[in-house]
C-alpha positions in Angstrom: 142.9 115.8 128.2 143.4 116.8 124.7 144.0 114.9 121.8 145.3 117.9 119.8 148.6 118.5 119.8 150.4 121.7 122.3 152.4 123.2 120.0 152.3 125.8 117.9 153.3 124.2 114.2 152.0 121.1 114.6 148.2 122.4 115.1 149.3 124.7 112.1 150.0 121.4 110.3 146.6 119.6 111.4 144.9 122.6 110.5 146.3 122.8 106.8 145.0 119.6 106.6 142.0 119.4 107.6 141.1 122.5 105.3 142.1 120.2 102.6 139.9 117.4 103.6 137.2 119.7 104.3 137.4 120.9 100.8 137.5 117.5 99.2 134.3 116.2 101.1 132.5 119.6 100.0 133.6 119.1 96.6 131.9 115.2 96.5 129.1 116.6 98.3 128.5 118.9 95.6 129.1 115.9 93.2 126.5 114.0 95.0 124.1 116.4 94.8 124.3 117.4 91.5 123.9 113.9 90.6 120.4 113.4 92.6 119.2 115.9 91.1 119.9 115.2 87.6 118.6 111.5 88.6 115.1 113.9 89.7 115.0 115.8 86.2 115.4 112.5 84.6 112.6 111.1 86.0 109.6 110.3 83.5 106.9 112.8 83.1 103.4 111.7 84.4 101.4 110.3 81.1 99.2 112.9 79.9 96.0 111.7 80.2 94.0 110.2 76.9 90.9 112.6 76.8 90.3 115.9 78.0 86.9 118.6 78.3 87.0 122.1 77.8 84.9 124.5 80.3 84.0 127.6 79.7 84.7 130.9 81.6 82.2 132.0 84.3 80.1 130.8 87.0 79.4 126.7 86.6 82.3 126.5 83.7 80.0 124.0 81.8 81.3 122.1 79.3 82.4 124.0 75.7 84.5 120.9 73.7 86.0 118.1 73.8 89.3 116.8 73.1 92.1 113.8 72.6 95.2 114.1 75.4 97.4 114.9 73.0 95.5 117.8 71.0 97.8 121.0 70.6 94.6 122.5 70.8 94.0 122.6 74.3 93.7 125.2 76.7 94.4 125.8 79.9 90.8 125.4 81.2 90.8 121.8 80.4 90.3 118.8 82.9 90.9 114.7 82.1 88.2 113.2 81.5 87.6 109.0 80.7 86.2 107.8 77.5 82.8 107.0 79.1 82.2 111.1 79.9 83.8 111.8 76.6 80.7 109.9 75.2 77.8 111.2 77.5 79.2 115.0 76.4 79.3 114.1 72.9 75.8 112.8 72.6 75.1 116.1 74.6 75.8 117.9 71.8 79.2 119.5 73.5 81.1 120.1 69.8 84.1 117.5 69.3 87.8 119.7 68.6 88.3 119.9 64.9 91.7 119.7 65.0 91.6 116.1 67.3 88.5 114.8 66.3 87.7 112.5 69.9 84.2 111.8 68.4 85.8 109.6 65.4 88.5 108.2 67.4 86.1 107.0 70.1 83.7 106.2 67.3 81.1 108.5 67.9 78.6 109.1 64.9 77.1 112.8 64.6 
């Protein structure tokens, strides 16, 4: 047994109606949505981190400079690093960025 009704303009009528309601749901699912994912873009950005080396191009990609995090110096062949490596390279003679200077932030003498 059906719960719909037999006739003709009363389905028309339950029809039109639940268009409408179909409609509004979409409409607050798009709402929804959008919000999550301005919620998502809002989200804070992973701290850079403090100290980064430099590698060279080639085979082994040894070590060319160092830098601070936030040096606009950087390029995209550069890997985090702690302050302890940052060291060890420096006292390797692996050339501090002039721009950033690591070695007189960390307090390395040359």
């Amino acid at each position: 047994m059906s719960v719909l009704p037999p006739d003709l303009p009363r389905l028309r009528t339950l029809v039109t109606y639940l268009r409408g309601e179909l409609s509004r749901t979409e409409r607050a699912l798009a709402a929804a949505e959008e919000r999550e994912a301005a919620t998502a873009r809002q989200q804070l950005a992973p701290e850079p981190p403090a100290w980064l080396v430099e590698r060279g191009i080639g085979v082994g990609r040894l070590p060319v400079r160092v830098h601070a995090g936030n040096c606009w110096d950087t390029r995209s062949r550069c890997a985090p690093a702690d302050a302890g490596q940052i060291r060890a390279l420096l006292a390797q003679g692996i050339p501090a960025c002039p721009h950033c200077r690591p070695d007189t932030a960390l307090g390395v003498l040359e």
